[in-house]
C-alpha positions in Angstrom: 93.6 127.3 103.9 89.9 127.8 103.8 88.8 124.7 101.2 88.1 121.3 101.9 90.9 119.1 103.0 90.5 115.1 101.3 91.9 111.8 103.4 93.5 109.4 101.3 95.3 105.6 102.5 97.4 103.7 99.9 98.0 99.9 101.4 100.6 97.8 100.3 99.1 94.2 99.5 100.4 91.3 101.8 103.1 89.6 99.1 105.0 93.6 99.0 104.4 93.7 102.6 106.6 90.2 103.3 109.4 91.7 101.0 109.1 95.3 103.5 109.8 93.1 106.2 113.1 92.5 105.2 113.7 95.6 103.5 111.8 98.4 105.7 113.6 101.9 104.9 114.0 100.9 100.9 110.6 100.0 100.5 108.7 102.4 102.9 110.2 105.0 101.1 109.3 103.5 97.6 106.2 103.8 99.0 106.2 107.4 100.1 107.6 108.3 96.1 105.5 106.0 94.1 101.7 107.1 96.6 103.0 110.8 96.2 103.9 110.8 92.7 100.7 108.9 91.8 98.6 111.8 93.5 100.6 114.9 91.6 100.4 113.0 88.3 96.3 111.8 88.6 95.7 115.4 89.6 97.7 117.3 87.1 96.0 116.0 84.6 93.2 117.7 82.6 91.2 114.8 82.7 90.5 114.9 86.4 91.6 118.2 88.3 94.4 119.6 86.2 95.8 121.1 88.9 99.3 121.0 91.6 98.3 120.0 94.6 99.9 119.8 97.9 100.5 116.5 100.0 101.3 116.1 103.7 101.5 112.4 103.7 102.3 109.7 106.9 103.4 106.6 107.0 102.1 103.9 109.7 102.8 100.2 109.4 100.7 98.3 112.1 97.0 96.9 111.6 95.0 97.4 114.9 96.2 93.8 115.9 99.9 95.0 115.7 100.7 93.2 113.0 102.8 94.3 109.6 100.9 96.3 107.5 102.2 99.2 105.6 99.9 102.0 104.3 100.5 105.8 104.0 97.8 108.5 105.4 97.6 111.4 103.0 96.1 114.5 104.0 95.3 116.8 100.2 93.6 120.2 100.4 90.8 119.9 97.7 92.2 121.7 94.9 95.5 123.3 93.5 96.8 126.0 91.4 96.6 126.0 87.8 99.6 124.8 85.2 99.8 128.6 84.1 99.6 129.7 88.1 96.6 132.2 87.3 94.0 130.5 89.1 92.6 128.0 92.0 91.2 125.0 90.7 88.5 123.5 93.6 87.8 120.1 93.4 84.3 118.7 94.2 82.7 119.3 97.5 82.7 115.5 98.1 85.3 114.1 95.3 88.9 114.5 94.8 90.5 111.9 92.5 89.0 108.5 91.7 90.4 105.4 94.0 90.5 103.0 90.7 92.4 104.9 88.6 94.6 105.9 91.7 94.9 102.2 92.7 96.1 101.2 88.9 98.7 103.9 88.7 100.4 103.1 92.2 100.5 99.8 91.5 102.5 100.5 88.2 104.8 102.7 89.1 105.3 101.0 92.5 106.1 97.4 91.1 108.3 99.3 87.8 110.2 100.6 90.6 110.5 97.5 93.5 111.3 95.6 89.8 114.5 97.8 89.6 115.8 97.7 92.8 116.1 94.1 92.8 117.9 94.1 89.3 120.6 96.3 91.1 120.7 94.3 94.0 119.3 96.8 96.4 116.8 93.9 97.8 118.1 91.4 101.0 116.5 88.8 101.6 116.8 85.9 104.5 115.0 82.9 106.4 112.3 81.6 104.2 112.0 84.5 101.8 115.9 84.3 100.8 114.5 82.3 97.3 113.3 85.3 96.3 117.0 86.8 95.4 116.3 84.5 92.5 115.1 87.1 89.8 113.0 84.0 88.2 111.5 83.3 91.9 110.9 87.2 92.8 108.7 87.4 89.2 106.5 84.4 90.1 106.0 85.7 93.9 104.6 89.5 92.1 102.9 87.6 89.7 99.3 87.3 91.6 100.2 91.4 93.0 100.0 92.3 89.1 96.3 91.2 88.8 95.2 92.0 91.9 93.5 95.4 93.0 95.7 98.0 94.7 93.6 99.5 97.7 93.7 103.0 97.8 90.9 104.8 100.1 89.9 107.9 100.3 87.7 108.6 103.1 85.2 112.1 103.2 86.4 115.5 103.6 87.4 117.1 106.4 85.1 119.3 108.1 86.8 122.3 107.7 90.4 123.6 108.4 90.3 123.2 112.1 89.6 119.1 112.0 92.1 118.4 109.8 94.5 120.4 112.2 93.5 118.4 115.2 93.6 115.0 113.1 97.3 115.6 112.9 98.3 116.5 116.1 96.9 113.1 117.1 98.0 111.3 114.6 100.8 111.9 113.3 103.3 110.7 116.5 101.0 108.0 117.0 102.8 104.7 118.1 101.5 101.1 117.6 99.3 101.1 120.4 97.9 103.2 122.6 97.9 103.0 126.4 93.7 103.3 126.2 93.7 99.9 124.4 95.8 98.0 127.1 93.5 95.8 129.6 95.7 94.0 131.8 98.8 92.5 131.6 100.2 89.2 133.7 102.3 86.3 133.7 99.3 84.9 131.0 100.8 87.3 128.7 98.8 91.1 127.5 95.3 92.0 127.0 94.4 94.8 124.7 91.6 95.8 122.5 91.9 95.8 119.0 89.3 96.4 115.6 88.3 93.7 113.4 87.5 95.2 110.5 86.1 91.9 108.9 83.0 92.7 111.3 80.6 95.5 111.2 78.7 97.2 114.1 79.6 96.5 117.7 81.4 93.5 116.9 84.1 95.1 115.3 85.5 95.9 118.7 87.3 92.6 119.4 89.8 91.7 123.0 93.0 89.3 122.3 95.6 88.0 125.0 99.0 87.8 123.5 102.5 86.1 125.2 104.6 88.7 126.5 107.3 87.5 124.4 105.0 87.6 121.3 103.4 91.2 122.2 107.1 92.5 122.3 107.5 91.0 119.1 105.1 92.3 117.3 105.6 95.7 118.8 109.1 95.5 117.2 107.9 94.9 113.6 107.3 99.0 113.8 110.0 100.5 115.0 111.7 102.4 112.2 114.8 102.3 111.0 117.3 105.0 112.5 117.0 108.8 111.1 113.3 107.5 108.8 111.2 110.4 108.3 107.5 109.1 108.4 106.0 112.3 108.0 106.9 113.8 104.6 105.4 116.9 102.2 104.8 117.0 98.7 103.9 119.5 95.7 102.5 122.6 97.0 103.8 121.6 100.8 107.0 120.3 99.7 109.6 122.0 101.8 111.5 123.5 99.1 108.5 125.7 98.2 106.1 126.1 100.5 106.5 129.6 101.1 106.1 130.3 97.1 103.7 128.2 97.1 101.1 129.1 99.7 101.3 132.4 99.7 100.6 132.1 95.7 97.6 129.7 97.2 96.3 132.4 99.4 96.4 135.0 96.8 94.8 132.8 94.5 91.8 131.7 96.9 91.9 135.4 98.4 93.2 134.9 101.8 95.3 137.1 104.0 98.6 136.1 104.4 99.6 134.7 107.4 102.0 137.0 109.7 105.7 136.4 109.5 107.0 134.4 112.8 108.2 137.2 114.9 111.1 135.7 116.9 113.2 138.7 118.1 111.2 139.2 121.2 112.3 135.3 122.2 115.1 135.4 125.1 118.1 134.1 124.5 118.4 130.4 126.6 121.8 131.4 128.1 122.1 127.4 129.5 125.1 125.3 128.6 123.9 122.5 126.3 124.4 118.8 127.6 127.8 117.1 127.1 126.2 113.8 126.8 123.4 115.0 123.9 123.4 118.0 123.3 120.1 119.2 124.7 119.3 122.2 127.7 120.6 121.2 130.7 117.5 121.9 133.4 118.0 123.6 136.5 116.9 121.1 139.6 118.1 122.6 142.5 120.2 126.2 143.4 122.3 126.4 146.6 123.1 129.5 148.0 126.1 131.3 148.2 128.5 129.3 150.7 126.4 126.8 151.0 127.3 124.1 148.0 127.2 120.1 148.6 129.9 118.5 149.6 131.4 116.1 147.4 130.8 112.3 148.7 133.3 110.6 151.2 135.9 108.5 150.0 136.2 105.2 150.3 138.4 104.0 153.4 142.0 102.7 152.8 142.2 99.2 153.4 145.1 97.9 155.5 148.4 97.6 153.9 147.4 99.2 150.4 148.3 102.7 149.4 145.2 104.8 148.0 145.7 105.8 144.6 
């Protein structure tokens, strides 16, 4: 759509990272419910936009050194449709929702909700951190996350429509590293570059050498668990209204529709599907008539046995 498009990041701290460790597809997706439902509830209010807005929010967990560090990328256009649907409210050219108020809310309704899953026993725990199935132990270990400050960041706009598209498309499968960052690797161990974001200016841009065993490690911490969805959509994108929803936007704001996806002129793939999984099967060579392979010789007898 044709309005400004807002970046925003909510970080777990370092304590609710430790317990994600242990408990990744519970607590990332606390994370995805308790970032998106802190967005719709700051923005619906009167107070700051009064609006529904529309969410299209991914979740990475790696810092640039490959270590564990949860956070969730939002991408917001900058406004939504009124409570009463008659109207698009804009947001300010170069302000969406404030971070502090953001920051408080997420932390609330993220540590209401972590609090609750323990209670029911929904929480594992091992190694070191298996103290904290002790509900008296797990209070004292959130106790310093209670008073410290959530960070939630929002970074400037978008320029336009056409950047936020091409942010996603490199973004959004990225993995937690990319081959461009990789120097060398030997018997010494691996060589890549990474940021340090304690620095400013050139010497941000920092080089470590990791053992093999401990690169492999650490690549590890971030793979997800099987059938995680780390891209999800929420209010206006959400997948159960979308088409409502933005075509209501686009009325709203003025817009053409965009054209229905015409799929009848598509041919049919007539290619059996894989027995193995299920996918096309690909055509790598054609014989001509008369002129198949022949199958592979078969093994000689051996003396004195009879071939099956």
């Amino acid at each position: 759509m044709p309005v400004g498009y807002f970046h925003v990041v909510f970080t777990l701290p370092t304590e609710i990272a430790d317990i994600a460790f242990h408990n990744k597809a519970v607590i990332y997706d606390l994370l995805f419910e308790a970032a998106s439902q802190t967005m719709l509830t700051i923005a619906a209010d009167p107070k700051h936009l009064g609006a529904r807005i529309g969410i299209t929010a991914v979740l990475h967990t790696w810092g640039s050194a490959l270590t564990h560090h949860p956070h969730v990328h939002m991408i917001v256009p900058g406004g939504g449709i009124a409570r009463d649907r008659s109207r698009w409210i804009a947001s300010r050219p170069a302000f969406f929702l404030p971070v502090r108020v953001l920051g408080e809310l997420f932390r609330r309704r993220f540590l209401a909700r972590l609090l609750a899953l323990h209670d029911t026993g929904k929480l594992a725990f091992f190694g070191t951190m298996a103290r904290l199935a002790e509900r008296r132990t797990f209070l004292d270990h959130l106790t310093p996350v209670r008073k410290k400050r959530w960070v939630v960041y929002a970074k400037p706009p978008f320029a336009g429509p056409e950047a936020v598209l091409a942010y996603l498309s490199r973004y959004t499968h990225r993995v937690a590293i990319s081959n461009r960052r990789l120097i060398s690797f030997d018997k010494a161990g691996v060589t890549f570059h990474y940021k340090d974001y304690r620095r400013n200016g050139a010497d941000r841009q920092q080089v470590m050498t990791l053992a093999t065993d401990e690169f492999i490690r650490r690549f590890l911490l971030h793979v997800l668990p099987r059938g995680f969805h780390r891209i999800r959509h929420y209010g206006l994108l959400a997948s159960s209204a979308r088409k409502t929803s933005l075509a209501l936007a686009r009325k709203l704001l003025a817009v053409a529709p965009q054209p229905d996806d015409d799929t009848s002129t598509e041919p049919l793939d007539a290619r059996p599907p894989c027995p193995c999984c299920g996918g096309h099967m690909i055509i790598i060579e054609m014989f001509a008539r008369w002129s198949q392979p022949r199958a592979p010789p078969r093994e000689p007898v051996a003396a004195g046995r009879i071939h099956p």
